[in-house]
C-alpha positions in Angstrom: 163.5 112.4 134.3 167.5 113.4 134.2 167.1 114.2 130.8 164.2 116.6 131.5 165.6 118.3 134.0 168.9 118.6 132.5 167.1 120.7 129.4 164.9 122.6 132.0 167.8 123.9 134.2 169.1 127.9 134.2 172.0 129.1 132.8 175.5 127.5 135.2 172.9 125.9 137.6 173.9 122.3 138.9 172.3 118.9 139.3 173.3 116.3 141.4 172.3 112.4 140.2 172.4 109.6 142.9 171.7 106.1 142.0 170.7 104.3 138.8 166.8 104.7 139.7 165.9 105.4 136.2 168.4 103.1 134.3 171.9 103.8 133.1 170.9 105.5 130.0 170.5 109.1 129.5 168.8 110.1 126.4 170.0 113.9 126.2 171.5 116.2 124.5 175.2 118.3 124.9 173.1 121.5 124.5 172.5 121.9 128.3 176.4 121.9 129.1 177.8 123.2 126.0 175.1 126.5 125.7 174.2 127.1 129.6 177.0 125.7 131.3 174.6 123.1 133.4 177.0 120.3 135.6 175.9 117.2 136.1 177.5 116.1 139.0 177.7 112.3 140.3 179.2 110.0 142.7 179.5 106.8 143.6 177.9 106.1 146.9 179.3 102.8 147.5 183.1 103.7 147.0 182.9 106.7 149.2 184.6 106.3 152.4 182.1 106.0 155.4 183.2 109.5 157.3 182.1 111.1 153.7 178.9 109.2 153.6 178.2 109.9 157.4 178.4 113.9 157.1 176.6 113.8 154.2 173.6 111.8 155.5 173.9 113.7 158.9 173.5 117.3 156.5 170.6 115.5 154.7 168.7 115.1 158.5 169.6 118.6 159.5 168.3 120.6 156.4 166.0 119.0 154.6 163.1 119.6 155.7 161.3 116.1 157.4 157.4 117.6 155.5 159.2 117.6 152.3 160.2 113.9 152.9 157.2 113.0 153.7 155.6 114.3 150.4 156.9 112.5 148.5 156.7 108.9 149.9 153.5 107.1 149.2 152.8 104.1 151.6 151.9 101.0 150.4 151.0 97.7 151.2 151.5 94.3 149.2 148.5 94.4 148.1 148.6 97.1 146.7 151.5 96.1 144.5 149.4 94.8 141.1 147.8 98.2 140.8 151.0 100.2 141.6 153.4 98.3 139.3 150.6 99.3 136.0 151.1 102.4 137.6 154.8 102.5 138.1 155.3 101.4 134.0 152.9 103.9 133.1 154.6 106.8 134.3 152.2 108.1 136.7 154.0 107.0 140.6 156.0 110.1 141.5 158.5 110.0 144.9 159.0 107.1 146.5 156.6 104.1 147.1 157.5 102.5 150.4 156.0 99.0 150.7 155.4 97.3 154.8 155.7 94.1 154.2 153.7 93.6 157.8 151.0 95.3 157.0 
């Protein structure tokens, strides 16, 4: 998905990467950065000091927008887990799946 949207980006546009979700490999091209400036840009979540990671979660409640959010996680419940891993490997889950364990 990186890769995609990497290739599909506008001339000096930006894209921010969180989290391994996808896997730690990134099968791209230099094109993006080296003909339309794109940026990749990165950090490690874990490393940065809490203050960091508190303004930045507190700006992630404030403007993004909570109907946005909610499109794209899909609730699930365990047993619903067979037919969403086939799902999962074949490409077809988009967002987030979010599983209660209670239900």
């Amino acid at each position: 998905m990186l890769a995609r949207v990497l290739g599909q980006m506008k001339y000096g546009a930006s894209v921010s990467a969180v989290g391994l979700a996808g896997g730690p490999q990134l099968p791209a091209t230099v094109i993006p950065f080296l003909l339309r400036g794109v940026n990749l840009l990165g950090i490690d979540s874990v490393m940065q000091p809490y203050d960091n990671r508190l303004r930045a979660w507190q700006r992630v409640a404030r403007d993004l927008p909570m109907d946005k959010l909610e499109a794209m996680v899909q609730p699930a419940t365990l047993a619903d887990l067979p037919r969403l891993g086939a799902e999962i490997l074949e490409g077809q889950v988009k967002g987030r799946v979010v599983v209660d364990v209670n239900a």
